[in-house]
N, C-alpha and C positions, 0 to 999 in steps of 0.2 A: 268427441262431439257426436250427438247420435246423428246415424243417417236414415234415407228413407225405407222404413219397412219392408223388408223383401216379402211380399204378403205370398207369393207362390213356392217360393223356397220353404218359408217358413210354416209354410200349412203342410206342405209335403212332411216335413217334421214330426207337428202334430200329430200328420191323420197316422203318423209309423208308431206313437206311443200308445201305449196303453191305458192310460191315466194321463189327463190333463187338469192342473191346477191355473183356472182364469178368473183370476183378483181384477177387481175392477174400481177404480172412482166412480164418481155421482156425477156431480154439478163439474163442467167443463169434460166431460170424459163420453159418461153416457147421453149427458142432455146439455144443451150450451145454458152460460150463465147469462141470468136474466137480472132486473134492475131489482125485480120480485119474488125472492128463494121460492116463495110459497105456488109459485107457479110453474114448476119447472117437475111437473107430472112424465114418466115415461110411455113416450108413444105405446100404443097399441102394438104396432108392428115391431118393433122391437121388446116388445116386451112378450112376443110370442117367438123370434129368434131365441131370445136367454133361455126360457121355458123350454125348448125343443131340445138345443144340446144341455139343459139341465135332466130334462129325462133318458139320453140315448140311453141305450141298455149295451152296443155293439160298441169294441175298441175304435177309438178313443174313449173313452167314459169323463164326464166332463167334471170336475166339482168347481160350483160356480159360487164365486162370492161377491159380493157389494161393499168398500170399503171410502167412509164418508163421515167431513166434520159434523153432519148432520145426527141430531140423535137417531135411537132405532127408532122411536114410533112415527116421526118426520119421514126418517127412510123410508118406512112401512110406506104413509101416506102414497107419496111419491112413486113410487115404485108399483102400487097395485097390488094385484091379484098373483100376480107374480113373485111378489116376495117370499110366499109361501113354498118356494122352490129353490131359493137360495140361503145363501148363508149372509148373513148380515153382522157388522160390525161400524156403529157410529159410535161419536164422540171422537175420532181417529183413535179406536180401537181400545176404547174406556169400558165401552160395552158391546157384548159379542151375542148373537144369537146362533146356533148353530147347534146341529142334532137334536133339535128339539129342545137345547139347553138355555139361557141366560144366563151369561157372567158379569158381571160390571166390577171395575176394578175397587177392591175395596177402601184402598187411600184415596180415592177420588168422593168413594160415598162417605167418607168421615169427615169429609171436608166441604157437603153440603151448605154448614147453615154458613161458614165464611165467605163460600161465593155467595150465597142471597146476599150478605152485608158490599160486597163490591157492584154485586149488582145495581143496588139500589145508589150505590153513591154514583156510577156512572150512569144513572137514569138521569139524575139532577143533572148532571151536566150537558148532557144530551136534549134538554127541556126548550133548548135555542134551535135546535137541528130537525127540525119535522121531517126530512128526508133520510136521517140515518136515523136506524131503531138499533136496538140490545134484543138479540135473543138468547134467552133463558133457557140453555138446553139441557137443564139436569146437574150434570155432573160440567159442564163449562160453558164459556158465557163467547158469543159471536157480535163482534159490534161490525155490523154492515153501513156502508157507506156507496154500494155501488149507484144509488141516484143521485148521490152528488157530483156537482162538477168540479174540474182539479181545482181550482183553486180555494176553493169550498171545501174539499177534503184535506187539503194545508192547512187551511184554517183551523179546519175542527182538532186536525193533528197538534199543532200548536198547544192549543185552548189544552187539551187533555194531557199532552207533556207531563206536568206535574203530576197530576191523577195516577198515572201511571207508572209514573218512575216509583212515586210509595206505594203502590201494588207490589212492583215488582221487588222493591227493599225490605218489604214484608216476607220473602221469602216462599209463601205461601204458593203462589201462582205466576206461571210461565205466559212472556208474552209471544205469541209468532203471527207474524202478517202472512197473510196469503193475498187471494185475488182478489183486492178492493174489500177484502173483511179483516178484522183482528181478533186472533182468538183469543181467549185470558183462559187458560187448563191448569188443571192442579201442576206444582213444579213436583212431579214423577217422572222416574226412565221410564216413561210408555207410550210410543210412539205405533204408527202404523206398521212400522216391521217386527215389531213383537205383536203386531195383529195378528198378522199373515202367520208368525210361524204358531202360532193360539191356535191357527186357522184349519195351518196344513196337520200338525199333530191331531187335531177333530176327523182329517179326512182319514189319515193313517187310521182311526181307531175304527173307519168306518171301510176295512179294507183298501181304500188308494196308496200304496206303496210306489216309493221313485219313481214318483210324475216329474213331468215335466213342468216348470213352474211359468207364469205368465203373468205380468200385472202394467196395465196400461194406467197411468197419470197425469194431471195437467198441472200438478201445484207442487211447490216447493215440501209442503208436507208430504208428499210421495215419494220425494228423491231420499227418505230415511229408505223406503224401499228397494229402491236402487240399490243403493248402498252398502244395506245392512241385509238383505235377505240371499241364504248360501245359493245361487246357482241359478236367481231369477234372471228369466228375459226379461227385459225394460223396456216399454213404449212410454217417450213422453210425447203428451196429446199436447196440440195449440201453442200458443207461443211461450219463450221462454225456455225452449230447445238449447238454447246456445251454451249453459251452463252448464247442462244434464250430465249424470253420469250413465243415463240411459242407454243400451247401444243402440238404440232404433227409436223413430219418431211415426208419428203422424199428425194431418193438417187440422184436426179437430174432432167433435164431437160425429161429424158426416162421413171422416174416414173410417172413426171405428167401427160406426156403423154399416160399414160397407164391410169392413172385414169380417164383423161376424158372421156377416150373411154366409159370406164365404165358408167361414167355418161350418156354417150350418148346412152345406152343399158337402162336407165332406165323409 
């Protein structure tokens, strides 16, 4: 069970390595989740914290990533002027931006026009629910529900059951619930921890050799990172702590934000 982040130990850590690899979530991590994705922009003031240890030149050296269900050009939005500093990786890690590059997985892009045809049947179904929408993010489809209320999101859970189950008996596409959304992603091994190591082998090519690894998350599609990535630190953000394989936590999107600061003092 994680405990709480020893932020002075663990910075002393830090400031002793030479390379620091800091993976990060979006929505619940850097910024809290809103009833409206579309509004959940990174503050200014932290978005010139990421910018600062994205440029240190002195050891530690930082490589900073952003890792999020959201596609990259949503990320982009979101994220600002700053993204132009970081490494990006949306779809949970479908598509990656980094060194200058764009990958996107290519069994995800062959399998375009069968998510339009899901899309559009859970559009119909969705025609009763004016407070959840379908977002269409490319390569996979998000049905948000966070303005409904619980028994209203039972409901619609219900209603959609069937829908779903022959989604899922199609073979085609993977379902997993996160925080008040569902995603529907191509059924591929490719999960955010084959993001991160896409991620770290970018930083390797770009000189970062055994860094230190770090990746803070609030959702259940993080703990693949936990999990699955050789040697990372784990922070899970906000609630939901209790199952983590994480060994350290924090209380939300305010604590990380305080700890970067810190970082950025070091």
């Amino acid at each position: 069970m994680p405990v709480p982040l020893p932020r002075q130990s663990l910075s002393g850590a830090i400031g002793s390595a030479a390379a620091v690899l800091l993976y990060l979530d979006y929505d619940g991590t850097l910024v809290p989740i809103r009833s409206d994705p579309s509004q959940c922009r990174l503050p200014d003031s932290l978005a010139g914290v990421l910018q600062r240890l994205a440029e240190r030149q002195a050891a530690p050296v930082f490589d900073l990533a952003v890792i999020s269900g959201r596609s990259l050009d949503d990320l982009r939005r979101q994220l600002g002027a700053v993204a132009t500093h970081l490494s990006l990786a949306g779809n949970h890690g479908l598509e990656i931006a980094s060194g200058g590059q764009i990958w996107r997985h290519p069994e995800a892009e062959a399998r375009r026009p069968e998510l339009d045809a899901v899309a559009e049947l859970l559009g119909e179904q969705l025609s009763r629910w004016p407070l959840a929408w379908l977002e269409h993010k490319g390569l996979s489809l998000s049905l948000h529900s966070r303005a409904l209320a619980p028994d209203q999101r039972q409901a619609l859970a219900q209603q959609l059951l069937p829908v779903l189950d022959q989604i899922q008996a199609d073979g085609l596409f993977r379902l997993r619930r996160g925080r008040m959304v569902l995603e529907i992603r191509p059924a591929i091994d490719h999960t955010k921890a084959h993001a991160v190591q896409l991620l770290e082998r970018s930083a390797a090519a770009r000189g970062l050799w055994e860094p230190l690894r770090l990746y803070c998350g609030d959702d259940n599609t993080d703990e693949d990172v936990f999990s699955n990535w050789p040697g990372v630190i784990g922070v899970r953000v906000g609630p939901g702590w209790q199952g983590s394989s994480a060994p350290y936590r924090l209380s939300g999107p305010a604590g990380v934000a305080q700890w970067l600061r810190l970082l950025d003092r070091i």
